[in-house]
C-alpha positions in Angstrom: -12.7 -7.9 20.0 -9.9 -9.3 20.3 -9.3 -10.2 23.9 -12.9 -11.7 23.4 -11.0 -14.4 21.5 -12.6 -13.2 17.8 -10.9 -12.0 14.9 -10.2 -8.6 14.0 -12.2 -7.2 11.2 -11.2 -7.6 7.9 -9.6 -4.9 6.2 -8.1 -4.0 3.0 -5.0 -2.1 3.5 -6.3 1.3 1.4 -9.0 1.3 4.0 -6.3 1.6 6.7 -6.8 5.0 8.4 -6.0 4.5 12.3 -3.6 3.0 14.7 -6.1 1.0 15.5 -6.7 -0.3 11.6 -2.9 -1.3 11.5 -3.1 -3.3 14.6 -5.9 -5.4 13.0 -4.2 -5.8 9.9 -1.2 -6.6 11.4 -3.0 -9.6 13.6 -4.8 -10.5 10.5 -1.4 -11.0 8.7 -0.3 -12.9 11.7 -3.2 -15.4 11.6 -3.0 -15.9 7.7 0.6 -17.3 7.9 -0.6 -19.2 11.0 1.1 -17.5 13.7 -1.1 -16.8 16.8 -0.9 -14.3 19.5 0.6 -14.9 22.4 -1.2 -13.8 25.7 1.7 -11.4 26.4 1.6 -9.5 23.2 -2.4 -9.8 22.6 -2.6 -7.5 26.2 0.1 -5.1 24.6 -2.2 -4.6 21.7 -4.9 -4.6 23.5 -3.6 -1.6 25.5 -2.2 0.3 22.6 -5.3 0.3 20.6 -7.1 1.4 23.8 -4.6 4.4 23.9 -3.5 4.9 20.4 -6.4 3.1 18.0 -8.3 6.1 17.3 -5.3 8.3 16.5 -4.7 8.5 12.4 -2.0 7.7 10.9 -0.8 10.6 9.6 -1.4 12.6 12.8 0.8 9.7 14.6 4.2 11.7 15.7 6.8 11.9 18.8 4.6 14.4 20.7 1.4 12.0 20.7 3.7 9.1 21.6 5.6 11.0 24.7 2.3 11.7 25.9 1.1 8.4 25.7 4.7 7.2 27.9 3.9 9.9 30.4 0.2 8.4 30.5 1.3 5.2 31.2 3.8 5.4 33.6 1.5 7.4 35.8 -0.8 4.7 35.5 2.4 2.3 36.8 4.0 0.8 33.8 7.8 1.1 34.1 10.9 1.4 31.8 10.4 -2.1 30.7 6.7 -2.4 30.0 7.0 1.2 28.3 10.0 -0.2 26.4 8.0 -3.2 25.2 4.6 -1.2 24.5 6.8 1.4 22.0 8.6 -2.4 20.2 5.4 -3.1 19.5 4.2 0.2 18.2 7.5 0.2 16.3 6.5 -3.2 14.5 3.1 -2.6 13.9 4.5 0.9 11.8 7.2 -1.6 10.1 4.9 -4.0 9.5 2.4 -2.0 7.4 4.8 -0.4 5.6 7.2 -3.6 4.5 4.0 -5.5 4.0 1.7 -3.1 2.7 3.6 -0.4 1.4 1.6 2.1 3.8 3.5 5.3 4.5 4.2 5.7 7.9 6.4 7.7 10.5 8.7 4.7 12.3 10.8 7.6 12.9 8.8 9.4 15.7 8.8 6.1 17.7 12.7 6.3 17.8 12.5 10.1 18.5 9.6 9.7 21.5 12.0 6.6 23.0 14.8 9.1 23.3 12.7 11.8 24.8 11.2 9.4 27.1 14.6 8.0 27.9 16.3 11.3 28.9 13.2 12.6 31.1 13.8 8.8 32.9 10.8 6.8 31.9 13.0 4.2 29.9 16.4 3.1 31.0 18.8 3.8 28.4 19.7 1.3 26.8 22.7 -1.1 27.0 25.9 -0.8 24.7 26.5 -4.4 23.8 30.3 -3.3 23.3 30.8 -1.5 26.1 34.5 -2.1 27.2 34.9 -4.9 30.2 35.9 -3.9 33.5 39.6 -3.3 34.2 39.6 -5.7 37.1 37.5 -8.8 35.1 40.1 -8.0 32.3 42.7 -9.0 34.9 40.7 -11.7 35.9 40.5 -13.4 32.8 44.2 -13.1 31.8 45.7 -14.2 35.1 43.1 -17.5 34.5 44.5 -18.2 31.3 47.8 -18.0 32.5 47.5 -20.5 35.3 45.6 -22.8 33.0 48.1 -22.7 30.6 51.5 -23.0 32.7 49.3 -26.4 34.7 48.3 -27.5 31.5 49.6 -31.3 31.1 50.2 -30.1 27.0 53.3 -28.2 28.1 56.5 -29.1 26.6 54.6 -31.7 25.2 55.3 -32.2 21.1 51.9 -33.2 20.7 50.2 -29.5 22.0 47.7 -28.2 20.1 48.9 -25.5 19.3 
């Protein structure tokens, strides 16, 4: 329905049972504060409520969600659109439960991400503080140093520093 350009049903949130109901009500959320969907994350949705809409709530859990990532990268999808497809299944789960207070298991999506990471159908991700590279490290100081010995500031009793 949704790729059709209509609205997903309406639906009270104690009538939430499946994946699928949570990614209605979370689009329905979406269109109440006036935030559309953008043709990127509409196909995502699309795709997970293909895969995932009929599976209940309380039966969602890692094992269900590794064997979805192994579904979809035979079908093609790399690291990154596997990544993207589990961020999205990870906000939907948020979503209902900051929003509407519905219990469910965000945890399994972290645990299925690191399964699916060590058997190489994510990349693992990037440590923001990983330490630079001895050589750009060098780099970097030996750049300073020249700047600061042509500087036209040296010796000068107006430096600012």
């Amino acid at each position: 329905m949704i790729d059709l350009g209509g609205e997903p049903s309406r639906i009270n949130s104690g009538e939430v049972k499946t994946i699928g109901d949570l990614i209605d009500l979370h689009i329905t959320d979406l269109q109440e504060v006036r935030k559309p969907l953008r043709r990127s994350k509409r196909a995502v949705l699309n795709a997970l409520k293909a895969e995932l809409g009929s599976v209940r709530i309380i039966r969602l859990d890692r094992a269900i969600l590794i064997k979805f990532g192994k579904k979809r990268a035979r079908q093609g999808a790399g690291p990154v659109t596997l990544s993207v497809d589990l961020s999205y299944l990870r906000t939907i789960l948020t979503h209902a439960a900051a929003i509407h207070g519905i219990t469910v298991d965000t945890e399994a999506v972290r645990l299925a991400r690191t399964a699916l990471t060590r058997l190489a159908l994510l990349d693992a991700p990037k440590n923001a503080t990983d330490a630079p590279q001895q050589t750009k490290l060098k780099h970097c100081s030996l750049t300073l140093i020249t700047a600061r010995q042509s500087s036209p500031w040296q010796g000068s009793s107006n430096s600012p520093s």
